[in-house]
Jmol script that loads the backbone (N, CA, C; Angstrom):
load data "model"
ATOM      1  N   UNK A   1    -213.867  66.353 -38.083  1.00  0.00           N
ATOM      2  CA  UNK A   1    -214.824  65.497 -38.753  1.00  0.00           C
ATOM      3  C   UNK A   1    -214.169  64.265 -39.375  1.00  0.00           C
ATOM      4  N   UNK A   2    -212.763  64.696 -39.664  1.00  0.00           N
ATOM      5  CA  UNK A   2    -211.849  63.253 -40.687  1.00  0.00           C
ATOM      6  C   UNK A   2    -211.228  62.364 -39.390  1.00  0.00           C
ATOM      7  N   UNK A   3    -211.234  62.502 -38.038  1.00  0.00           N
ATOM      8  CA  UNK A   3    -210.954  61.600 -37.132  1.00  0.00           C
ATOM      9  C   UNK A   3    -211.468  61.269 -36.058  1.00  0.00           C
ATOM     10  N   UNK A   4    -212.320  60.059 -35.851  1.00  0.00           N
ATOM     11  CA  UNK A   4    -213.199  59.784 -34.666  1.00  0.00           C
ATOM     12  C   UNK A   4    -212.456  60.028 -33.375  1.00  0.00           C
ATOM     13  N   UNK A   5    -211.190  59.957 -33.155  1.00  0.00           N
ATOM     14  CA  UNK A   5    -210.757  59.641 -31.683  1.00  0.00           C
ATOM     15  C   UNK A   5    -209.901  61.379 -31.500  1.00  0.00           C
ATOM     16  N   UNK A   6    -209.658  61.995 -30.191  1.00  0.00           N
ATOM     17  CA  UNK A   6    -209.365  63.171 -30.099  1.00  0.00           C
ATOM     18  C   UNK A   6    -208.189  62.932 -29.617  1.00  0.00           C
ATOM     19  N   UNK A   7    -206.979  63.712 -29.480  1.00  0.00           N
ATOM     20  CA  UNK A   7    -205.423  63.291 -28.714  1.00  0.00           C
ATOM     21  C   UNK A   7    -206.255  62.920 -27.232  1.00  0.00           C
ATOM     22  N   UNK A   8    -204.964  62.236 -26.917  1.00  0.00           N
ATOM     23  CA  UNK A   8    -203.924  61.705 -27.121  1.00  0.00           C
ATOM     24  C   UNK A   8    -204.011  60.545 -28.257  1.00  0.00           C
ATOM     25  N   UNK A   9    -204.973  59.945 -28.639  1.00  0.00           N
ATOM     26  CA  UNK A   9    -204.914  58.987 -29.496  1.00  0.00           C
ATOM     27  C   UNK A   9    -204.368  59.393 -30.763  1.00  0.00           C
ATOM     28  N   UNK A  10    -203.665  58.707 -31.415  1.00  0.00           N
ATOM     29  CA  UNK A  10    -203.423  59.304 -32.565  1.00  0.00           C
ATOM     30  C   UNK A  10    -203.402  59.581 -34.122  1.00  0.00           C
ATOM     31  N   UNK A  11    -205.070  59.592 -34.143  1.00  0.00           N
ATOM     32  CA  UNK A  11    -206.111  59.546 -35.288  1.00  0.00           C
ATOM     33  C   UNK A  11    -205.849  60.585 -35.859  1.00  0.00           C
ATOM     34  N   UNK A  12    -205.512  61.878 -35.508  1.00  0.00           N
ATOM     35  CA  UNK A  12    -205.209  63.080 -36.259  1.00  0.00           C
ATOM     36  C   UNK A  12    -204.175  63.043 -36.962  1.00  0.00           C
ATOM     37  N   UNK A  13    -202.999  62.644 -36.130  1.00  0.00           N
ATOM     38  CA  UNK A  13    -201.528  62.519 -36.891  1.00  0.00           C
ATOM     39  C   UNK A  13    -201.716  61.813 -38.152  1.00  0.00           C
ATOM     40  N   UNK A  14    -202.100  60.634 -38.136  1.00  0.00           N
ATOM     41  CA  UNK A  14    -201.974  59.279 -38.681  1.00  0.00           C
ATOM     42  C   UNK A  14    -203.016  59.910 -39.998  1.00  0.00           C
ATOM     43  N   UNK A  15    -203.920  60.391 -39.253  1.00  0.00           N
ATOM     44  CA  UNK A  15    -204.940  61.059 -40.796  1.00  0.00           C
ATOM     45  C   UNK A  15    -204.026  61.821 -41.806  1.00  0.00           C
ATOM     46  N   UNK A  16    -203.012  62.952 -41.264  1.00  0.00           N
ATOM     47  CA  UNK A  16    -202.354  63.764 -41.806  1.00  0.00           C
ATOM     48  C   UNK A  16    -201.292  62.853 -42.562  1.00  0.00           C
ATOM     49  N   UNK A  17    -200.985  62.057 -41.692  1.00  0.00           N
ATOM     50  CA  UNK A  17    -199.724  61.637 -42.814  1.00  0.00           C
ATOM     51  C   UNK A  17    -200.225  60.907 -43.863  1.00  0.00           C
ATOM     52  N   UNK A  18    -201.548  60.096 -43.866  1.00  0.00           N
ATOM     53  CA  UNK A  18    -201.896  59.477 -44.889  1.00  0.00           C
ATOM     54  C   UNK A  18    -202.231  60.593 -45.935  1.00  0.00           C
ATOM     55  N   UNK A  19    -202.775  62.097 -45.906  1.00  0.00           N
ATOM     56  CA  UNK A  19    -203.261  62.965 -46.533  1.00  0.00           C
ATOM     57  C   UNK A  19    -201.641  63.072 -47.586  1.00  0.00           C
ATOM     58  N   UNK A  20    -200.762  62.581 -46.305  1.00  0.00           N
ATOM     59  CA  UNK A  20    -199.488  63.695 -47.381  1.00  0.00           C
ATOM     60  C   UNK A  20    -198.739  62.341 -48.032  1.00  0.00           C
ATOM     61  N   UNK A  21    -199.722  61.119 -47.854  1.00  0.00           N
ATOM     62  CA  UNK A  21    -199.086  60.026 -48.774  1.00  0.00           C
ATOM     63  C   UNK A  21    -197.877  60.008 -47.836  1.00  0.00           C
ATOM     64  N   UNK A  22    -197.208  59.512 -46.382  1.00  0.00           N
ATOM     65  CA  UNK A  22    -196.064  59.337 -46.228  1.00  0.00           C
ATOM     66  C   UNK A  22    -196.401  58.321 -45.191  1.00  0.00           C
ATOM     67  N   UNK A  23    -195.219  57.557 -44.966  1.00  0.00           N
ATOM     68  CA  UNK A  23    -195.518  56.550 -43.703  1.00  0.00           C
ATOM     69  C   UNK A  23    -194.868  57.482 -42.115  1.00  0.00           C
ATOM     70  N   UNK A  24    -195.726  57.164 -41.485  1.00  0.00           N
ATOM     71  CA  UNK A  24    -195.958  57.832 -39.782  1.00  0.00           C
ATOM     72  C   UNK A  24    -194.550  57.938 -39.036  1.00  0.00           C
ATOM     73  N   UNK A  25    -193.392  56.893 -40.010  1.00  0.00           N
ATOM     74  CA  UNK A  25    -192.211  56.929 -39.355  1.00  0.00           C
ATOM     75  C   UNK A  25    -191.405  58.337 -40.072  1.00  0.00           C
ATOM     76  N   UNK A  26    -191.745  58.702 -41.101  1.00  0.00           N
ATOM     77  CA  UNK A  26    -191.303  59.539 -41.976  1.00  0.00           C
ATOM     78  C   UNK A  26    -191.555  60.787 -41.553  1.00  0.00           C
ATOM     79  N   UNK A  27    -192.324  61.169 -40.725  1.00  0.00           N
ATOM     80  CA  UNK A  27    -193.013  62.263 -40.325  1.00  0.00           C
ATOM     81  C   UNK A  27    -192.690  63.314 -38.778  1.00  0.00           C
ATOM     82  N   UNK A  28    -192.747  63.977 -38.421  1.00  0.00           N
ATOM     83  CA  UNK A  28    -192.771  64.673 -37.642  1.00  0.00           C
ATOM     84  C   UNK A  28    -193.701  65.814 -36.872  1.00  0.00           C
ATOM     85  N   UNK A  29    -194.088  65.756 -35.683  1.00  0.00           N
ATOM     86  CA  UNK A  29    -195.146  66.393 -35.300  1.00  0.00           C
ATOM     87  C   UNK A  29    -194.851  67.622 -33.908  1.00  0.00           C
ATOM     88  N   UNK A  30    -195.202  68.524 -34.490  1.00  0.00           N
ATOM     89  CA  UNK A  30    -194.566  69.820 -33.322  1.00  0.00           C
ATOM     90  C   UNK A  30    -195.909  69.894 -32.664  1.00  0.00           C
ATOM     91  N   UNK A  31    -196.214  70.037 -30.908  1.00  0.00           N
ATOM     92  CA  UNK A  31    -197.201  70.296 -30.791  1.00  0.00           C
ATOM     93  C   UNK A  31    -196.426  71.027 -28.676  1.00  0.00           C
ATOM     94  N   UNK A  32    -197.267  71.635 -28.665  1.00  0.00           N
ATOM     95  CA  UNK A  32    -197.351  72.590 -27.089  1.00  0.00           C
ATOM     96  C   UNK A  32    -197.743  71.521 -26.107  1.00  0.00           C
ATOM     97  N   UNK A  33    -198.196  70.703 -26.163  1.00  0.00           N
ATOM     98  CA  UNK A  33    -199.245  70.184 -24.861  1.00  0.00           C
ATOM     99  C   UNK A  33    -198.886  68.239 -24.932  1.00  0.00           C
ATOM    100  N   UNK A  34    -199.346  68.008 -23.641  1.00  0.00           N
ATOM    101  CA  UNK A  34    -198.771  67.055 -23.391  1.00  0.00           C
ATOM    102  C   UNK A  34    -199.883  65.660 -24.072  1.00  0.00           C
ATOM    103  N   UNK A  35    -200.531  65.956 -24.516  1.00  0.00           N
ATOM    104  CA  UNK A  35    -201.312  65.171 -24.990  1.00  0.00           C
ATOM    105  C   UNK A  35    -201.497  64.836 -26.548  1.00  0.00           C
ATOM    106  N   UNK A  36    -200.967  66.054 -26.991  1.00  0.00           N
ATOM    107  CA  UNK A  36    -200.381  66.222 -28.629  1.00  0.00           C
ATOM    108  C   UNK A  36    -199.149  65.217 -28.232  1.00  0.00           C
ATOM    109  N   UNK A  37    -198.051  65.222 -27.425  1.00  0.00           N
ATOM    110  CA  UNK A  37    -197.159  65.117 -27.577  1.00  0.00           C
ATOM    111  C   UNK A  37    -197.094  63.255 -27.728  1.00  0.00           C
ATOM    112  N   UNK A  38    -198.228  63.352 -26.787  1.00  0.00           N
ATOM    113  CA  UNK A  38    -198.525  61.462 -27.049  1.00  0.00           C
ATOM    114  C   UNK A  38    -199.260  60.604 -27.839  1.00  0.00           C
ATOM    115  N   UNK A  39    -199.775  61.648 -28.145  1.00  0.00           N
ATOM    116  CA  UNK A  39    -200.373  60.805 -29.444  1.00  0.00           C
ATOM    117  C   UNK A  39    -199.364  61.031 -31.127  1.00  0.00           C
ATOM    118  N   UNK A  40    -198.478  62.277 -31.246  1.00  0.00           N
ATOM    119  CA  UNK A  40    -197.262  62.037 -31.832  1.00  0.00           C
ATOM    120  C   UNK A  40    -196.959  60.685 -32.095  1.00  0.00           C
ATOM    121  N   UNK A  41    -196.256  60.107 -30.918  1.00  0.00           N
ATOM    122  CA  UNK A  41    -195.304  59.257 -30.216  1.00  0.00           C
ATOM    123  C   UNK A  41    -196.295  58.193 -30.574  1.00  0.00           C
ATOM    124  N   UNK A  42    -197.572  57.597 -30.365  1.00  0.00           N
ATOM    125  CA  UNK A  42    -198.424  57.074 -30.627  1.00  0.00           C
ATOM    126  C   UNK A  42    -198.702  56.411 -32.157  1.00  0.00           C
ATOM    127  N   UNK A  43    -198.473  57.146 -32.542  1.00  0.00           N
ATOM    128  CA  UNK A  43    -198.587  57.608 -34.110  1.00  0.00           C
ATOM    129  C   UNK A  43    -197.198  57.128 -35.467  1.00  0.00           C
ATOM    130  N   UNK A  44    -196.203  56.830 -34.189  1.00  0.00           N
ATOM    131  CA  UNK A  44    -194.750  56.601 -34.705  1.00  0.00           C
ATOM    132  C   UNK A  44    -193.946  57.436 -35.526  1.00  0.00           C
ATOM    133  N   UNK A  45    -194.399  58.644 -34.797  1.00  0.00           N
ATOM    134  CA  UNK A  45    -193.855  59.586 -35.511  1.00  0.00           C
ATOM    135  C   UNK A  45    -192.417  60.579 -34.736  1.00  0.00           C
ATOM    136  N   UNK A  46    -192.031  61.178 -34.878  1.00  0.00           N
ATOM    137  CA  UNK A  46    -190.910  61.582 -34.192  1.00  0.00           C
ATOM    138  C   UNK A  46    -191.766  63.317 -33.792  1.00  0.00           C
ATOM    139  N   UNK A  47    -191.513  63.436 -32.293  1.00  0.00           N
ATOM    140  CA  UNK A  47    -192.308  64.499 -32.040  1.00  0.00           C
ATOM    141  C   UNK A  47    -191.284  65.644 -31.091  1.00  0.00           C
ATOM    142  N   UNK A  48    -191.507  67.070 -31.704  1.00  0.00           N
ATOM    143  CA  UNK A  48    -191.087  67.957 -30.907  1.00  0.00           C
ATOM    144  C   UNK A  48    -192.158  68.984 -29.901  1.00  0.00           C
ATOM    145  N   UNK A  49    -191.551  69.074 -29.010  1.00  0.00           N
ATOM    146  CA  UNK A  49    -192.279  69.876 -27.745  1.00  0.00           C
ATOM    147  C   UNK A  49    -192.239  71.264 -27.640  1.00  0.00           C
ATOM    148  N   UNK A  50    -193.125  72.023 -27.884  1.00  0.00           N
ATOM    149  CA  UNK A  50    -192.628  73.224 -27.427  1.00  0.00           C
ATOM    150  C   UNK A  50    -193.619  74.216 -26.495  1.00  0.00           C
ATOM    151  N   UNK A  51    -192.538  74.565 -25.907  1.00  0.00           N
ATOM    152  CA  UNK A  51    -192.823  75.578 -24.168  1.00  0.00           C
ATOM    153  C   UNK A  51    -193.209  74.031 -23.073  1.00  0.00           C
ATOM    154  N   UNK A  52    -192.601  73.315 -23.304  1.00  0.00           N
ATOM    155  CA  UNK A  52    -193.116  71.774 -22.580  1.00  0.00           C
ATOM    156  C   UNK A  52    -191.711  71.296 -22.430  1.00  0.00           C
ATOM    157  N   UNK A  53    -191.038  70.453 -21.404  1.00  0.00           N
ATOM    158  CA  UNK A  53    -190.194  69.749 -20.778  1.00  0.00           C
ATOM    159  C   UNK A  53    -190.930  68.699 -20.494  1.00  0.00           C
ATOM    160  N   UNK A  54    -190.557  67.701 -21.548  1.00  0.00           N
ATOM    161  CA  UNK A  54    -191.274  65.940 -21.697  1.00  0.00           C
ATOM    162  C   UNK A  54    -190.361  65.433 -21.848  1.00  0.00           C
ATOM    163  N   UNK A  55    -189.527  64.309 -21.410  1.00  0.00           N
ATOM    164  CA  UNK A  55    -189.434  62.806 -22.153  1.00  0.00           C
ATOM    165  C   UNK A  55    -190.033  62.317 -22.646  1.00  0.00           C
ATOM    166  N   UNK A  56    -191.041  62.399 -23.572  1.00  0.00           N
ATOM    167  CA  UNK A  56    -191.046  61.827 -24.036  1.00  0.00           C
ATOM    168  C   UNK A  56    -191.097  62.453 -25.488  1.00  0.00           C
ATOM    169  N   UNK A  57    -190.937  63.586 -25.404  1.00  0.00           N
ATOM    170  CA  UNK A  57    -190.556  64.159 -26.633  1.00  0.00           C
ATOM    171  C   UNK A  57    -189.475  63.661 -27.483  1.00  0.00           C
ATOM    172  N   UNK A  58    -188.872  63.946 -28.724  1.00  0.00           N
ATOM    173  CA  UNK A  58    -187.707  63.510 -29.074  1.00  0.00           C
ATOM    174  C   UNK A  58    -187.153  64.854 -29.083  1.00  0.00           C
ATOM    175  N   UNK A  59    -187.083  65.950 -28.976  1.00  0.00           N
ATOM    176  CA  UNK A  59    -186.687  67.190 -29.025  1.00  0.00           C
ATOM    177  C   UNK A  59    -187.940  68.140 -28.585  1.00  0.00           C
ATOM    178  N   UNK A  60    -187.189  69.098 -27.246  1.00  0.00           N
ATOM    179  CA  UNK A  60    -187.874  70.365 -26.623  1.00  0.00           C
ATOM    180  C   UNK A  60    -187.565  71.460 -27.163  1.00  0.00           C
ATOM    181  N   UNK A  61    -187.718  72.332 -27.448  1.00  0.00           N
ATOM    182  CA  UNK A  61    -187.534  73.568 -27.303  1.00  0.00           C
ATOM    183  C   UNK A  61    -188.393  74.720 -26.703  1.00  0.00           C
ATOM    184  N   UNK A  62    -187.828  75.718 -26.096  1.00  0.00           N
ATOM    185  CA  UNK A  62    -188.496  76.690 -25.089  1.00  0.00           C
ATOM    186  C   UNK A  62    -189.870  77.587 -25.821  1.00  0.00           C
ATOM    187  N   UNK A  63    -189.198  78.068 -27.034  1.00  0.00           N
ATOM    188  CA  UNK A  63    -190.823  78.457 -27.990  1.00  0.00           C
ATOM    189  C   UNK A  63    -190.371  77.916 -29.204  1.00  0.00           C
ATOM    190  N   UNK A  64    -191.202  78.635 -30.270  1.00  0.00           N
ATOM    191  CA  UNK A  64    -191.314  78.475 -31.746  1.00  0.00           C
ATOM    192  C   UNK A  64    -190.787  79.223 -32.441  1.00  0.00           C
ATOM    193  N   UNK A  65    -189.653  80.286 -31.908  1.00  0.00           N
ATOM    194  CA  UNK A  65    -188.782  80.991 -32.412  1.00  0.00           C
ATOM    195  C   UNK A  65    -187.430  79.507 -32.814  1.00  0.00           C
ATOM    196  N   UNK A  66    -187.381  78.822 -32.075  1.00  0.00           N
ATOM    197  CA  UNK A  66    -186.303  77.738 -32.194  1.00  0.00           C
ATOM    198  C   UNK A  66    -187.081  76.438 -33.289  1.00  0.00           C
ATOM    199  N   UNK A  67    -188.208  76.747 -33.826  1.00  0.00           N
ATOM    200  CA  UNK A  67    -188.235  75.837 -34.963  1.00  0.00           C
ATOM    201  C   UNK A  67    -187.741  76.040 -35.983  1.00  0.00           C
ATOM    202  N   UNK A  68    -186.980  75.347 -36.900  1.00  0.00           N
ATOM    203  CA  UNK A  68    -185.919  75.285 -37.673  1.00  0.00           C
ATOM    204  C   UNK A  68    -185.936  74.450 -38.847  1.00  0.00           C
ATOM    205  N   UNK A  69    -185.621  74.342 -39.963  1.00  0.00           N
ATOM    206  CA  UNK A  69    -186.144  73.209 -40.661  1.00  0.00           C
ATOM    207  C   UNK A  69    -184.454  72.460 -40.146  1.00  0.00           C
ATOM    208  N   UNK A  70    -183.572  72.877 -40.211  1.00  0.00           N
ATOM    209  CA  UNK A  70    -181.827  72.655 -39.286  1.00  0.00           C
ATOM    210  C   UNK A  70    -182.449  71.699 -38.120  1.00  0.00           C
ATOM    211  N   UNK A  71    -183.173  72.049 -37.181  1.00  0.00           N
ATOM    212  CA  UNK A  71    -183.888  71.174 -36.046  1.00  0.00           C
ATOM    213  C   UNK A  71    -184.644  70.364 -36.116  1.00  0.00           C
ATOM    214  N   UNK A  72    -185.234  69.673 -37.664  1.00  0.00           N
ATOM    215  CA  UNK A  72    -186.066  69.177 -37.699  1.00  0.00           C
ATOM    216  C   UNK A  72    -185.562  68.102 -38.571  1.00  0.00           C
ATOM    217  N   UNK A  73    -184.838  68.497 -39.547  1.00  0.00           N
ATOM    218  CA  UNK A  73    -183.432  67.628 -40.145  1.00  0.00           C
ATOM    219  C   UNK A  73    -183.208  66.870 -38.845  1.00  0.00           C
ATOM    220  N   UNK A  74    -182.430  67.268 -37.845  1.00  0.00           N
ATOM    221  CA  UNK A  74    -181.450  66.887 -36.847  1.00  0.00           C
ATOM    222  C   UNK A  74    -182.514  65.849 -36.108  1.00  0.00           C
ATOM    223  N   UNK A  75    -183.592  66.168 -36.198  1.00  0.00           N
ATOM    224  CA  UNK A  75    -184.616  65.378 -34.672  1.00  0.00           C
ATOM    225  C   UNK A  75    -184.874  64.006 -35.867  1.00  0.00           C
ATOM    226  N   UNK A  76    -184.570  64.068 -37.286  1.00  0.00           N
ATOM    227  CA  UNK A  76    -185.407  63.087 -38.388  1.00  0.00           C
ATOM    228  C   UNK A  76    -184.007  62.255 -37.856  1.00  0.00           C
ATOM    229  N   UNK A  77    -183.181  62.430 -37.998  1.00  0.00           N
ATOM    230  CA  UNK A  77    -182.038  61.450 -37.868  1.00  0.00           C
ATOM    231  C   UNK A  77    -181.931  60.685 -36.379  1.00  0.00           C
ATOM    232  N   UNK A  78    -182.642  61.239 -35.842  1.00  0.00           N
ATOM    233  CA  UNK A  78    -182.522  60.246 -34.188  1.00  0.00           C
ATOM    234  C   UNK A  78    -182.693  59.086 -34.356  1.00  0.00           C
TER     235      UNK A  78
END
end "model"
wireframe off; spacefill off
backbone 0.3
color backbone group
C-alpha cells in the first residue's frame, strides 16, 4: 500500500530506507530473485543474492545460512 510501483522498480527499497531515516547508498538489500535484485541496484543500494548467480549482484551466496553481519560489513565496503 506504501509503494505504487512493484520490483523491479525500486519503490520498496527506497520506501524502507527512508522509513529507517538512511540514504539508499548506506543500505543494503538481500533478496532470492532476480527482480529484487534489480531494483536493489536501482535503488543505489548495495545488494546481495541468494540461491541466485547474478552480476549484478554485489555479493552471492548459495543460501541464507551464509548471511552474516561479517558478509555484510565486507559487501558495505565495496
Amino acid at each position: 500500500d506504501k509503494v505504487q510501483l512493484p520490483k523491479p522498480q525500486p519503490d520498496l527499497f527506497l520506501y524502507a530506507a527512508q522509513l529507517l531515516d538512511e540514504y539508499p547508498s548506506d543500505c543494503l538489500g538481500v533478496e532470492d530473485a532476480l527482480a529484487g535484485i534489480e531494483a536493489i541496484k536501482k535503488a543505489g543500494m548495495k545488494a546481495v543474492a541468494v540461491s541466485l548467480d547474478t552480476a549484478l549482484a554485489d555479493c552471492c551466496v548459495k543460501d541464507s545460512s551464509h548471511l552474516t553481519l561479517k558478509l555484510f560489513e565486507e559487501v558495505m565496503q565495496l
